[in-house]
C-alpha positions in Angstrom: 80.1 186.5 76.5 78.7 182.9 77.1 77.7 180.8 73.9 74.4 180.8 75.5 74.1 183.8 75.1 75.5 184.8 71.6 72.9 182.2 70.6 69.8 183.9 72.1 71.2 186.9 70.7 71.8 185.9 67.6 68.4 184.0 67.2 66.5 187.2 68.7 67.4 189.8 66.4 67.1 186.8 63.4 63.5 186.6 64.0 63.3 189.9 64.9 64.1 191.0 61.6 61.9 188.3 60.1 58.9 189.2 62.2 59.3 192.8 60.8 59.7 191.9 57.4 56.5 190.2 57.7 54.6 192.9 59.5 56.0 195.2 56.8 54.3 192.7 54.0 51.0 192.5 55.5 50.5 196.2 56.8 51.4 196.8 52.8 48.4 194.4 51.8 46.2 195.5 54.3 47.2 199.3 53.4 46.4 198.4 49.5 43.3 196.5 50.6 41.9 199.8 52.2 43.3 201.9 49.4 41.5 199.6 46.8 37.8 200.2 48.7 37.6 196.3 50.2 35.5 198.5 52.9 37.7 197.8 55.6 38.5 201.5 56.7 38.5 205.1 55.4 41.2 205.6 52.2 43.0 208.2 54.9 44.5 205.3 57.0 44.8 203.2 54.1 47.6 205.2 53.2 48.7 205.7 56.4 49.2 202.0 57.2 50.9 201.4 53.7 53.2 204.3 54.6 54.2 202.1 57.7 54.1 199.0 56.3 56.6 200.1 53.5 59.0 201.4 56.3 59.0 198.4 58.7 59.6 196.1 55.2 62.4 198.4 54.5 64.2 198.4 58.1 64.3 194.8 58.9 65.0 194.2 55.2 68.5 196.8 55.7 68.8 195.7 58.6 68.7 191.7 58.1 70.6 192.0 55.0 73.0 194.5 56.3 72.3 197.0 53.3 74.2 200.4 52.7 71.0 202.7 53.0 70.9 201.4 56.9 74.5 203.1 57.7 73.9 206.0 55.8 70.6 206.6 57.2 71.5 205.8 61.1 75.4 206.1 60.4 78.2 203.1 60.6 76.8 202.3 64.1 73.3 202.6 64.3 70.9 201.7 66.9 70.5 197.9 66.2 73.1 195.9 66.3 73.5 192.0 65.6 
């Protein structure tokens, strides 16, 4: 592989995983906003967008950090790979 291109690649799945984390943090605040009546939605998708929110924090945060739950979850090569 070129260095070009182990740089994009590199750099993708970086931000990649720190574009998730984030979208994992505010789908959390959003989900706890709803939950906690701030009238922006019904308490059903409240918990539904925590629920996602929690799991998207989680995946890019095994995934960036290379954490054991990740292998044993998808296996010792799972779907994403750096």
């Amino acid at each position: 592989m070129s260095f070009i291109y182990k740089v994009f690649k590199v750099s993708f799945f970086i931000f990649l995983d720190i574009s998730g984390i984030l979208l994992g943090i505010f789908l959390i605040v959003l989900g706890l906003a709803m939950l906690l009546d701030w009238q922006l939605a019904k308490e059903g998708l409240g918990w539904l967008i925590l629920v996602i929110g929690i799991g998207a924090f989680l995946l890019h945060l095994g995934h960036y950090f290379d954490l054991k739950y990740m292998r044993w979850l998808f296996g010792s090569k799972y779907f994403i790979e750096k």
